[in-house]
C-alpha positions as CSV (number, residue, x, y, z in Angstrom):
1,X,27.3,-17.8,16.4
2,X,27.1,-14.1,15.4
3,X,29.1,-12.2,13.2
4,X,29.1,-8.5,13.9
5,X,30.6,-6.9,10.3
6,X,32.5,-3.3,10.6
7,X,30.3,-2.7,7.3
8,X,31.9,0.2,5.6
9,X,35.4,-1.0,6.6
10,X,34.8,-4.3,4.9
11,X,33.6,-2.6,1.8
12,X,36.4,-0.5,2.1
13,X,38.8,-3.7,2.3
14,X,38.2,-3.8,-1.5
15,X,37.5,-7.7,-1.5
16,X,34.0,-8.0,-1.5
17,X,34.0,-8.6,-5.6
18,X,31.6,-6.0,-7.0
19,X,31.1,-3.4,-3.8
20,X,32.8,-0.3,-3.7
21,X,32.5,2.6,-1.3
22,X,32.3,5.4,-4.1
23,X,28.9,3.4,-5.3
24,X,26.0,5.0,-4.0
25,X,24.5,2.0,-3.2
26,X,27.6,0.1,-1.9
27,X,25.5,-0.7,1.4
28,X,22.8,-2.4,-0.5
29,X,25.5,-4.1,-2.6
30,X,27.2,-5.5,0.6
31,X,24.2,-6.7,2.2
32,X,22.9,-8.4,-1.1
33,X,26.2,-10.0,-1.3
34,X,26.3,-11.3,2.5
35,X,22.8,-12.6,2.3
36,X,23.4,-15.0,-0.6
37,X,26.6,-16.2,1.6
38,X,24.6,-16.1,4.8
39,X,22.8,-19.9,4.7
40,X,26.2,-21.4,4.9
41,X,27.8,-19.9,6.9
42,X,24.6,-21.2,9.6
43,X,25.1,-17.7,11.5
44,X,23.2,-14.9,11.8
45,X,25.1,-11.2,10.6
46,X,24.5,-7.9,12.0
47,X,26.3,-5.4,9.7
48,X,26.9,-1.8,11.5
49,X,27.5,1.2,8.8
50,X,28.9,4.1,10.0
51,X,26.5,7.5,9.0
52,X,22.7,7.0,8.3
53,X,19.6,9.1,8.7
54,X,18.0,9.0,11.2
55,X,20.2,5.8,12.3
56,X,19.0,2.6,13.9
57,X,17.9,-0.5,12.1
58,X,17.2,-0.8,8.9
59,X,13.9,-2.7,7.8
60,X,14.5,-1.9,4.3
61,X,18.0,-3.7,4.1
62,X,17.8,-6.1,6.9
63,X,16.6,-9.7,6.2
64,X,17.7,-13.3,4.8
65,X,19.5,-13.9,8.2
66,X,21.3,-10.4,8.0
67,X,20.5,-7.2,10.3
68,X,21.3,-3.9,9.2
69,X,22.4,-1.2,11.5
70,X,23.4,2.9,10.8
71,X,25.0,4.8,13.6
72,X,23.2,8.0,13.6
73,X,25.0,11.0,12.3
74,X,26.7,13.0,14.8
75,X,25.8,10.2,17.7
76,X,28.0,7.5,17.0
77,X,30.0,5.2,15.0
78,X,29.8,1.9,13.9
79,X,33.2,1.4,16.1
80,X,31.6,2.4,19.2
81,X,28.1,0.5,18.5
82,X,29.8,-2.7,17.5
83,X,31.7,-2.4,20.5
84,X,28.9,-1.6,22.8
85,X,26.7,-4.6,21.8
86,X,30.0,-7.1,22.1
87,X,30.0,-5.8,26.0
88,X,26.1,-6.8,26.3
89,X,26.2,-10.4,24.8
90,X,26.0,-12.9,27.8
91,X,28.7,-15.5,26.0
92,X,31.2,-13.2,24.0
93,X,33.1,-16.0,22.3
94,X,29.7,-16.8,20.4
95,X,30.3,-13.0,18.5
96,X,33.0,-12.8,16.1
97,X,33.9,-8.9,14.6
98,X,34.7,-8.5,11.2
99,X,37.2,-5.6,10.5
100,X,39.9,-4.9,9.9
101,X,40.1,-1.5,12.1
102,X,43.0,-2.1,14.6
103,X,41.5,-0.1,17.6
104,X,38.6,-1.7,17.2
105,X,40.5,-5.1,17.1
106,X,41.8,-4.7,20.2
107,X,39.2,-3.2,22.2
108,X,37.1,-6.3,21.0
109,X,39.7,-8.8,22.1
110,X,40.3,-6.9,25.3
111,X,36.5,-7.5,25.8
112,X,36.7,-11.2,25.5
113,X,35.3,-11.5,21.8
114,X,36.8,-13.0,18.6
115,X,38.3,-11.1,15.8
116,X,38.5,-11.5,11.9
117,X,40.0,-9.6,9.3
118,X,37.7,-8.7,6.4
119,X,40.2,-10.9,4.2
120,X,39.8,-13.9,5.9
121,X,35.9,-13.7,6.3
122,X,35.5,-12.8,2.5
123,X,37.5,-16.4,2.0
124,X,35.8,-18.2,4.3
125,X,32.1,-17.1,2.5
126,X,33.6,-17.6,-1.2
127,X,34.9,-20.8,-0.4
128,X,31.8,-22.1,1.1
129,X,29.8,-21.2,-1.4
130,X,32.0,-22.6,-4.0
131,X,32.0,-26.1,-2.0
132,X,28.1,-25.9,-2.5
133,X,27.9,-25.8,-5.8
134,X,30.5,-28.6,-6.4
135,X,28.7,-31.8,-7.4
136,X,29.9,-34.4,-5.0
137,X,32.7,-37.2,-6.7
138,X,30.9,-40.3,-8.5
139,X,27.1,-38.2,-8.3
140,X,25.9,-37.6,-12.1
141,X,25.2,-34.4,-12.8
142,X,21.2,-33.9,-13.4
143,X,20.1,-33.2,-17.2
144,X,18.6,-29.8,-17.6
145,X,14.8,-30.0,-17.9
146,X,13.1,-27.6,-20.1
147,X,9.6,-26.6,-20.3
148,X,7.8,-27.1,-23.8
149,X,7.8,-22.9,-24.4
150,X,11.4,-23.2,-23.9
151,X,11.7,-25.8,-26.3
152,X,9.1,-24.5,-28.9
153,X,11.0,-21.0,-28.0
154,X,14.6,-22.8,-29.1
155,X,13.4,-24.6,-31.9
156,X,11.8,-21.1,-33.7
157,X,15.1,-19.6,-33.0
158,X,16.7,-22.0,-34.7
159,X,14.2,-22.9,-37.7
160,X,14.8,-19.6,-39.2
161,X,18.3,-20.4,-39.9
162,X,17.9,-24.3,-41.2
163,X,19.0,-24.9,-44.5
164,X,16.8,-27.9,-46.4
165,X,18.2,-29.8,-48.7
């Protein structure tokens, strides 16, 4: 399965918790976020931002099972590019677009691919990542180990406040 994201549209969606688009580094922000999602979700994400100098792939940002894309100023935009790649992949219903960008939407459906809106792929990521770190019914939780600096590193922390009798 692939998941081609409409990357400034979902940080635009205003439901990635923590990503804006007036940060500066709102793309970083969005790709951090996806990557810690990305190992459930057993998928592999290209993200597609519109702008970018020169354009292409990113090395910098791309990794953890995510690829990072910028349309090249002036030459394209992410619209077009996401588009372009759904028409080259053998077995469409294997890609799924994530945006919210009605054109787009359509043009992607009309091409034989799937659709999500940025709400519904935000949910499905925070709510399998909240199911991981559930402990399953009837398992005991494990007691935290800690090293002896921590401990020596607690107990000085504390001795300076005891009271003797």
């Amino acid at each position: 399965m692939l998941y081609l994201i409409d990357g400034h549209n979902l940080i635009g969606s205003g439901r990635v918790p923590g990503v804006h688009l007036a940060q500066e580094d709102d793309e970083y922000r969005l790709v951090q976020w996806l990557r810690a999602r990305q190992p459930k979700l057993a998928a592999q994400m290209v993200v597609v931002f519109d702008g970018g100098i020169p354009g292409g792939w990113s090395p910098a940002l791309s990794g953890g099972g995510v690829r990072v894309f910028f349309a090249a100023q002036h030459h394209a935009r992410a619209d077009r590019i996401i588009l372009d790649r759904v028409k080259q992949v053998p077995l469409k219903r294997e890609v799924t677009v994530v945006s919210d960008d009605r054109v787009l939407r359509e043009a992607v459906e009309a091409a034989g691919a799937r659709v999500m809106r940025t709400a519904e792929f935000v949910q499905k990521l925070e709510r399998r990542r909240q199911h991981r770190k559930r402990p399953r019914a009837g398992s005991p939780r494990p007691e935290p180990r800690l090293s002896e600096a921590e401990v020596e590193a607690w107990l000085r922390l504390f001795e300076g406040g005891r009271e003797d009798g």
